[in-house]
N, C-alpha and C positions, 0 to 999 in steps of 0.2 A: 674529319679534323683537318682545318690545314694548317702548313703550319710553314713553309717559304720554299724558293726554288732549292731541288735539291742535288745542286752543287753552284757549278757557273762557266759562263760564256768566256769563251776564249775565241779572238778573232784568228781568222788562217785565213793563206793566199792558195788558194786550192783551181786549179784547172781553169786559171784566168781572171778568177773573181775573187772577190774578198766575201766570208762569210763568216758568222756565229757559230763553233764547234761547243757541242755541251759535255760538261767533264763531270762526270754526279761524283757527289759525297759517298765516300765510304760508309757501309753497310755496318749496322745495325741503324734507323735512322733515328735521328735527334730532333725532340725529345721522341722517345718510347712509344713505339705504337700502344695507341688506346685501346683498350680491348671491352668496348661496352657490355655490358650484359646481352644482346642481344647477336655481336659478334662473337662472344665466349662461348653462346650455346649452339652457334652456326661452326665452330671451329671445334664443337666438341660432338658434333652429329657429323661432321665429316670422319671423324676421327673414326666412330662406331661404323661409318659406311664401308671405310677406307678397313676396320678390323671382319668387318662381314667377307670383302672382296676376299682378303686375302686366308679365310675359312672355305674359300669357296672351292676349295679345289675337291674337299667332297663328294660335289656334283658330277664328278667327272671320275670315269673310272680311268683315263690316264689323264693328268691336268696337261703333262706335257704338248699332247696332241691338239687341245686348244688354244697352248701358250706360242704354238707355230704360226697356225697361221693369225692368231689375235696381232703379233707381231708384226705379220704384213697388212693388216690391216689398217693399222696404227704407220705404217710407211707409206701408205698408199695415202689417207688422210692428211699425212705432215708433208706430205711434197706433196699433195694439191695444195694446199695454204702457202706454197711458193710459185703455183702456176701451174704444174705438171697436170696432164690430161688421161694418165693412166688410170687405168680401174685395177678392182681387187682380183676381177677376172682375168684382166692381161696378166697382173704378174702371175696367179697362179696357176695358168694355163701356159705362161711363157716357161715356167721352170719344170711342168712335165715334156715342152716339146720342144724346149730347148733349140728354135731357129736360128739358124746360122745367121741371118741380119737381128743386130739389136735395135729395138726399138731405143731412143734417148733416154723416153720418160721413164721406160718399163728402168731402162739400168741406172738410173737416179732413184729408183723406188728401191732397187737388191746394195745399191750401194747405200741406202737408208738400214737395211735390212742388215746388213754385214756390217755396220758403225754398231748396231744397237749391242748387237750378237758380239761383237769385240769386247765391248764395255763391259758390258755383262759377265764374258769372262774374265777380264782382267780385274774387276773389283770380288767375285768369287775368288779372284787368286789371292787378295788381300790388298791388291792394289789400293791407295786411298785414290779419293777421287779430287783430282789436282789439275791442277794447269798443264803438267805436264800428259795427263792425261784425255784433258780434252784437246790437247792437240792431236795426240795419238787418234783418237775418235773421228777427228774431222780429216785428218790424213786419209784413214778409210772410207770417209763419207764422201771425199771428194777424188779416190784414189782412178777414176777413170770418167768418160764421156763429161756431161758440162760440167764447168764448175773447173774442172781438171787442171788447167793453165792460171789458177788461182790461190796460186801457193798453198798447194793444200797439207795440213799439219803445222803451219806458220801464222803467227799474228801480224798482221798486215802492217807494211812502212808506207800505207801514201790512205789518204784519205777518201772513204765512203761516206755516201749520202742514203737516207730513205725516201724513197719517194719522189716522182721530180724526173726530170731530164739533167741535171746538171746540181750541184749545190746551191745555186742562187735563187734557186724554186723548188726546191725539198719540201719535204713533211719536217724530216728530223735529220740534222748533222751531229754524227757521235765524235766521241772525241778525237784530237789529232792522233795520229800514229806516235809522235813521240811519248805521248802517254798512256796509250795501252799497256806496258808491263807495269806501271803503276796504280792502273785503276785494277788487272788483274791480277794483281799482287795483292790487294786491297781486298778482291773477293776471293781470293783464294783462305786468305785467314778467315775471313766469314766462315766461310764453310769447314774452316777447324774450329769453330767456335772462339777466334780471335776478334775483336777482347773479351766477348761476352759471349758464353752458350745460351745458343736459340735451340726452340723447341723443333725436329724436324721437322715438321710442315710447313709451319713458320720460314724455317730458313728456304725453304724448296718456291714458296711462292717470295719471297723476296729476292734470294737469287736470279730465280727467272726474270724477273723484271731488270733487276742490273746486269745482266748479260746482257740479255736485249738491247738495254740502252749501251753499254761499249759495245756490242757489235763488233768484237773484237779480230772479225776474219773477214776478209776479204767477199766470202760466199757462205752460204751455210749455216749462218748464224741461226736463221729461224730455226730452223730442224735441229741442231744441236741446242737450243737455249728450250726447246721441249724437251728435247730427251733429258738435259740435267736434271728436269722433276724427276722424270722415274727412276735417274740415278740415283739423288740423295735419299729418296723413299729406300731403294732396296739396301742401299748403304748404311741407313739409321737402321735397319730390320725391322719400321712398319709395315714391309712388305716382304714379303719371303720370295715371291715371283716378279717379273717384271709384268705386272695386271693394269695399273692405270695409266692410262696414256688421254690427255687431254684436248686433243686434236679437232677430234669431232666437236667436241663444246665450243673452244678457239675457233674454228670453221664455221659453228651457229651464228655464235655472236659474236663475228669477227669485228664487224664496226665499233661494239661497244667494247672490247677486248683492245684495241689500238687507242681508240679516245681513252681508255683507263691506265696505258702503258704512260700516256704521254701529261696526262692529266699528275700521276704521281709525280713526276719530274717537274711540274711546274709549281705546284702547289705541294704537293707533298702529305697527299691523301692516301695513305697509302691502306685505311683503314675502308674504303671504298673499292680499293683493288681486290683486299682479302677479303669480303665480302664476296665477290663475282669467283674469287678464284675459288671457296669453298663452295661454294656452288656448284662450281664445275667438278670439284672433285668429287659431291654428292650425287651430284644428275649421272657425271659420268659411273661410277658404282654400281650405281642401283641399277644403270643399264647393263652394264657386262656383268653382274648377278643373273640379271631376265637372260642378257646370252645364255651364259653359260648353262642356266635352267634349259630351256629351248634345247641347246642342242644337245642336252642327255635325253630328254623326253623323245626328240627325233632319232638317235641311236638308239634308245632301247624299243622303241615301234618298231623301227625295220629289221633288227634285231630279231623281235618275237618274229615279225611276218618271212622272215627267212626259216626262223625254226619250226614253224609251220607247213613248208615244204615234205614231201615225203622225201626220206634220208638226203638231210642236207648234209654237205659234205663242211669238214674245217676249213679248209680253203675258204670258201663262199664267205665265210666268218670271217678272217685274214684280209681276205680284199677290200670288205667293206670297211671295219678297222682303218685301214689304209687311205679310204677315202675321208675319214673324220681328220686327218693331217693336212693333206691336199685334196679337195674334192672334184679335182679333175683328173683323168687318164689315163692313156693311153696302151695296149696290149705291153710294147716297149717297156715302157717306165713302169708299169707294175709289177713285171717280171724282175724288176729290176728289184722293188721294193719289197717284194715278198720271198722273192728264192723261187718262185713257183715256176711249172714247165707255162711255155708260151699257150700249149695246148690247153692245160686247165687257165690260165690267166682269162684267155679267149671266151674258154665255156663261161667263168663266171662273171665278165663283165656282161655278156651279152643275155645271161639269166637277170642278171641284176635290171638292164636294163627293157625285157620283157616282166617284168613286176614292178617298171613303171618308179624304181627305186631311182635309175640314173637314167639320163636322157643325152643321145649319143647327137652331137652338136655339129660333127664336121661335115656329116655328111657326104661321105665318100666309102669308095671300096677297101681301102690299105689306109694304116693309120689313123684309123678312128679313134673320135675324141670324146670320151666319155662326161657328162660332170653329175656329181651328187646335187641335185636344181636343190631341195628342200634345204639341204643343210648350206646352201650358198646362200640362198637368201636369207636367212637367219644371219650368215655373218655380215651379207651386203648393207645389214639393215642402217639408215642413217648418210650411206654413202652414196654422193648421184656427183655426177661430174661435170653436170652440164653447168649447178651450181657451184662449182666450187670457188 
């Protein structure tokens, strides 16, 4: 359906030139998103997908342990869809051997990691989830390395561009600085259900898109205007865990994901958006269902073929455990993790890894670096960097 541009052009003198800034219309859109019969049954098999994921913890004999690193995987994902070159290797090989040089990319991925891990607890604390809160989020997201001289935890007083060298050849100019507390004042009652309660999903893929277009931060905007899906999901209680994260889909189909951000602001299809966007929340689902199938099937195989051992010890049990969290390393860090003496640590990464269980990567005499290769590629799955 279309139905006109939704808001309007405001001329600004920005960095020399003059250009077109776009100010959208406040949220709920007018008239009423359409909801055809065949959109209603695509928004209500998301629903059932989106009620599977979050049953899914069954699978898992601690969900927590896949809610860790799913976490970074989802950070590693959302900062490449800004550029970063990091993998899901580095950081989680970066956080058992902790080098004294930081990689950029790698601390744009933990400072994605420690934004999510904030929110998360602050709305567990009862926090609503507000403006004043996503400043709070992007303070930590941008609280070191790039990004950092970018006021971070502040809505930006001078005007950004998308795309482009300069505003006069952008993709998209969001609105001026003197109107961001008005356009985020505007979404902020959205998401109290001012004037009108939306159903959350509804609100979670609408919002996304008008954050995106105020682009209301200097930096950061991408990666925080994701993570508010999984905010308002865990905040309405369709989801009990922080489980869907949309990245990988948005990194698929990034091309058509942009044409559809910019196509709703122009026209005001916004029933074409929600189309793609349920989408993503079904494809993405039904994948982190097959994860997390996969990786119980791969813990209880090396499971059994440990207890097949003559008299295996707890320990041996304990480390591997330990590798379903982080499936890299080191004697160091798992002594750390477990309480165990260095001596048993030693014995049983290097049992584990003569059964072919981990395969020791660094290749050297002191400091060896172990990883669990099966259960990493399970989680690698979908991720390549070369693409991103």
């Amino acid at each position: 359906m279309n139905r006109e541009l939704q808001g309007e052009y405001r001329i600004v003198s920005t960095v020399g030139e003059t250009v077109k800034a776009f100010v959208p219309s406040p949220l709920p859109p007018v008239p009423p998103i359409l909801e055809s019969p065949e959109l209603k049954a695509k928004i209500l098999n998301a629903m059932l997908w989106l009620g599977r994921l979050d049953s899914s913890s069954t699978y898992l004999r601690d969900m927590n342990l896949f809610i860790f690193v799913h976490i970074r995987k989802e950070a590693v994902l959302s900062s490449m869809i800004e550029g970063t070159q990091s993998s899901l290797s580095d950081l989680l090989r970066y956080e058992v051997e902790q080098p004294a040089i930081e990689d950029p990319d790698v601390k744009e991925v933990i400072n994605y990691v420690e934004a999510l891990e904030y929110g998360m607890e602050r709305l567990k604390g009862g926090f609503p989830l507000s403006n004043r809160l996503l400043r709070e989020i992007h303070g930590v997201l941008l609280s070191s390395g790039r990004g950092s001289e970018k006021a971070p935890g502040a809505f930006r007083t001078s005007q950004n561009w998308i795309g482009g060298t300069r505003p006069g050849n952008a993709f998209f100019v969001p609105p001026p600085p003197e109107e961001i507390e008005n356009c985020m004042g505007a979404l902020e009652n959205f998401l109290h259900d001012i004037p009108e309660e939306t159903t959350p999903l509804l609100k979670a893929a609408l919002a996304h898109v008008q954050f995106e277009t105020i682009h209301p931060f200097l930096d950061g905007n991408g990666r925080l205007g994701r993570l508010l899906i999984t905010f308002l999901l865990y905040e309405s209680g369709i989801l009990q865990q922080p489980l869907l994260y949309l990245s990988l889909y948005f990194k698929t189909y990034r091309s058509r994901y942009y044409e559809l951000l910019n196509s709703v602001r122009v026209t005001g299809n916004w029933e074409e958006w929600l189309d793609f966007f349920m989408d993503a929340v079904i494809m993405t689902s039904k994948n982190s269902i097959e994860a997390i199938q996969q990786l119980r099937r791969q813990s209880e195989e090396d499971t059994k073929r440990i207890s097949e051992l003559a008299n295996p010890s707890n320990s041996i049990y304990r480390v591997l455990s330990e590798l379903t969290v982080n499936p890299y390393a080191t004697t160091k860090n798992m002594k750390k993790r477990t309480g165990l003496s260095q001596a048993t640590v030693d014995a049983c990464l290097k049992k584990l890894a003569d059964m072919g269980i981990l395969e020791e990567i660094s290749h050297r005499q002191r400091g060896k670096v172990y990883r669990y290769k099966a259960y990493m590629d399970i989680l690698e799955q979908g991720i390549d960097p070369d693409k991103a």
